[in-house]
C-alpha positions as CSV (number, residue, x, y, z in Angstrom):
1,X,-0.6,19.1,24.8
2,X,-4.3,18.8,26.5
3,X,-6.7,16.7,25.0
4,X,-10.2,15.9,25.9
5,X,-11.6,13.0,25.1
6,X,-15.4,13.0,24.6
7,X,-18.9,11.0,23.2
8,X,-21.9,12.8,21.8
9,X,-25.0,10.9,22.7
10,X,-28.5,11.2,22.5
11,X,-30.0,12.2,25.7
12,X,-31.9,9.9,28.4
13,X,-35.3,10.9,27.4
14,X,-34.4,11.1,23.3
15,X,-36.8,8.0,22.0
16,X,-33.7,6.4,20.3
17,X,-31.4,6.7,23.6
18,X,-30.1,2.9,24.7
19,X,-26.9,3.2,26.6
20,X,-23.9,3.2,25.0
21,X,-25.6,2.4,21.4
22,X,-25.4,5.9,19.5
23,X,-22.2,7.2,20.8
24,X,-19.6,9.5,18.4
25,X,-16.7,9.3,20.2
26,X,-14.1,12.0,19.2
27,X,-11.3,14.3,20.6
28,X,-10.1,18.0,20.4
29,X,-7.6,20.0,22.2
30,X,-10.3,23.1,22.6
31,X,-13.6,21.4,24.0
32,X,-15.8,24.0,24.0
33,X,-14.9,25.4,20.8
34,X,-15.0,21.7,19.4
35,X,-18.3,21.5,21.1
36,X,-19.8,24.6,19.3
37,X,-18.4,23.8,15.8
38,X,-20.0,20.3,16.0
39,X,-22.8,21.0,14.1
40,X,-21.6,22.8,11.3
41,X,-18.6,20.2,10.5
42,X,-21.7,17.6,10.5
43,X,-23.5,19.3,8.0
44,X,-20.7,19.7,5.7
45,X,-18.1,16.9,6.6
46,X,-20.4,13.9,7.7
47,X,-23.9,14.0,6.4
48,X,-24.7,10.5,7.6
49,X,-24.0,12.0,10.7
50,X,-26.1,14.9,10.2
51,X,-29.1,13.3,9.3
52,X,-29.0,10.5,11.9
53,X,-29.4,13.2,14.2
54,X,-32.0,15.3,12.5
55,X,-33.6,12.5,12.8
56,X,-33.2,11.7,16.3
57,X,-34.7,14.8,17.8
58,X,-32.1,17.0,16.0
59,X,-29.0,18.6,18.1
60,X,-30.9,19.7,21.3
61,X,-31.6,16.6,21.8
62,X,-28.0,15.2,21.9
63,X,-25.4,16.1,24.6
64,X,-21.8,16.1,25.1
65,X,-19.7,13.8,28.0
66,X,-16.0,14.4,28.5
67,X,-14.8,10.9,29.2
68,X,-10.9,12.0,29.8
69,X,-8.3,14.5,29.8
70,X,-5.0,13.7,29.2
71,X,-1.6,15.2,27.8
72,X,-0.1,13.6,25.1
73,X,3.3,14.6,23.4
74,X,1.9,13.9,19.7
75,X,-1.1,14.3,17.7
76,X,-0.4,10.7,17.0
77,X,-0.3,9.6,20.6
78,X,-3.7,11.1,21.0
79,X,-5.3,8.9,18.4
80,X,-3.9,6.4,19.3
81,X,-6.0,7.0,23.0
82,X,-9.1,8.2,20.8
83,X,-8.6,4.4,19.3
84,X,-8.4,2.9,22.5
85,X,-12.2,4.5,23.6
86,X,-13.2,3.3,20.1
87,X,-12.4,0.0,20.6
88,X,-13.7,0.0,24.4
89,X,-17.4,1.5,23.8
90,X,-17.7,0.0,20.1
91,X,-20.2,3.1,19.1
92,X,-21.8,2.7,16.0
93,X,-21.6,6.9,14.8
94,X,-17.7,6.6,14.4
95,X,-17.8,5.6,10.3
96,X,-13.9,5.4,10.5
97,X,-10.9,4.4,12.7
98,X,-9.0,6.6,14.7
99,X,-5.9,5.6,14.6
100,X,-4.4,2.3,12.3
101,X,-0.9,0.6,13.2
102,X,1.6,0.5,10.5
103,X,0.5,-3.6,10.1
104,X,-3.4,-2.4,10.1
105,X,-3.1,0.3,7.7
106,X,-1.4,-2.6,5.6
107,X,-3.9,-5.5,6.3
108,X,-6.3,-2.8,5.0
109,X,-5.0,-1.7,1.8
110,X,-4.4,-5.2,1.1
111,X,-7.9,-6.0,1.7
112,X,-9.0,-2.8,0.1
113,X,-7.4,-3.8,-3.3
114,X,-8.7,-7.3,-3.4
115,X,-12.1,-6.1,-3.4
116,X,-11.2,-3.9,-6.3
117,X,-9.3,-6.7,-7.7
118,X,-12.6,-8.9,-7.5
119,X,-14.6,-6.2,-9.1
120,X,-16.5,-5.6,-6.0
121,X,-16.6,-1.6,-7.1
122,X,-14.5,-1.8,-10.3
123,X,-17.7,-1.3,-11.9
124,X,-18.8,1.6,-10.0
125,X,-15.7,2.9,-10.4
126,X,-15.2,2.3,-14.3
127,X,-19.0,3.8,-14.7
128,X,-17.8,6.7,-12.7
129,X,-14.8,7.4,-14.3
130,X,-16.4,6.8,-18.0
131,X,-19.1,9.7,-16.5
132,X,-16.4,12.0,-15.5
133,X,-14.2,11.7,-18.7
134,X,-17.2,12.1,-21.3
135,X,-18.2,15.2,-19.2
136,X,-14.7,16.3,-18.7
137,X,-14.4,15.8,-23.1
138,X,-17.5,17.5,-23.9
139,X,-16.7,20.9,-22.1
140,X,-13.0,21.1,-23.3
141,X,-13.0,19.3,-26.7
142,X,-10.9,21.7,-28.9
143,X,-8.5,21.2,-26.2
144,X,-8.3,17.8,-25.6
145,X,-8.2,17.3,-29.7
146,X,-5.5,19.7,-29.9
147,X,-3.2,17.6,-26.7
148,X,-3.9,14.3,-28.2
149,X,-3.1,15.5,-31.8
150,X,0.5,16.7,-30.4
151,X,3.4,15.7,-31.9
152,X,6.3,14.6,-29.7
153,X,9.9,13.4,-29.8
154,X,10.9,9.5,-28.6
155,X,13.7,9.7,-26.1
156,X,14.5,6.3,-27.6
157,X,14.4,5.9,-31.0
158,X,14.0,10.2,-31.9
159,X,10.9,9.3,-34.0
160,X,7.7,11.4,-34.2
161,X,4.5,10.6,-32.7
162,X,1.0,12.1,-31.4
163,X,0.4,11.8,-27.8
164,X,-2.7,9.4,-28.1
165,X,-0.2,7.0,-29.9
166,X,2.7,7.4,-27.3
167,X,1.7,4.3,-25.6
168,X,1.1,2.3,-28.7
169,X,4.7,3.6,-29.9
170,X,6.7,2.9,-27.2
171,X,5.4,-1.2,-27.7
172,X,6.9,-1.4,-31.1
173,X,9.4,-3.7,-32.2
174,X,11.3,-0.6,-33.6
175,X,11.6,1.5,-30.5
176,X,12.2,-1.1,-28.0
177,X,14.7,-2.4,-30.7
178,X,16.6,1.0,-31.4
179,X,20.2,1.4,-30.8
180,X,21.3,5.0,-30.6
């Protein structure tokens, strides 16, 4: 399969325009189709993106530069060359890799739940979640009340219990204890 290989970069007489600086380096199989849709998937997909070029003299002011064309069997071979002009021009647009080796997509998750480990966003993420849950109660309370007051079977011990106590149940002495 054909893929082109291209940067988006402001152009030479855009005020913000320093070689090489604002690139966003990406790929496609259909260039000029890619090319047209460009806008659009900035607005909706990347509005960091979006606004750093609103900003920057807005989309007339920014042009496209095929830097290859190649074939490639995979989808995964072409990232991997998408990576490769990532790591070679460094531009500061492209918010996420292109392509991570089975040992970097590792190294990252590991690094990825440290920070949560430390706390770095558990908070964020605990005031999120609290936000979301309260909401998510509010709007479906006679339905959540009627789950939680459920009353189900053990698979261990064939005692009764509500769902909002199946944690709590399955810790007991009794339970873990039973012999059927």
């Amino acid at each position: 399969m054909k893929y082109t290989f291209y940067h988006r970069r402001p152009k030479p007489d855009n005020p913000c325009y320093v070689e090489g600086k604002y690139w966003y380096i990406g790929s496609t199989m259909e260039f000029d189709g890619r090319r047209k849709r460009h806008n659009n998937k900035w607005r909706r997909d990347q509005p960091f993106l979006k606004d750093f070029v609103e900003q920057n003299g807005g989309c007339d002011a920014w042009e496209f530069e095929v830097l290859e064309e190649s074939d490639h069997e995979t989808r995964s071979d072409s990232l991997m060359r998408e990576q490769h002009f990532l790591d070679l021009h460094n531009p500061c647009l492209n918010l996420r890799r292109a392509y991570n080796s089975e040992e970097q997509e590792r190294e990252f998750q590991k690094r990825r739940k440290k920070k949560y480990r430390e706390g770095v966003n558990r908070e964020i993420y605990l005031q999120k979640n609290r936000a979301n849950r309260l909401r998510h109660y509010k709007a479906n309370k006679a339905e959540v009340n009627r789950k939680q007051s459920e009353l189900l079977d053990c698979s261990n011990c064939d005692k009764k219990y509500t769902r909002s106590n199946m944690a709590r149940h399955k810790k007991t002495k009794y339970c873990m204890n039973f012999k059927k």
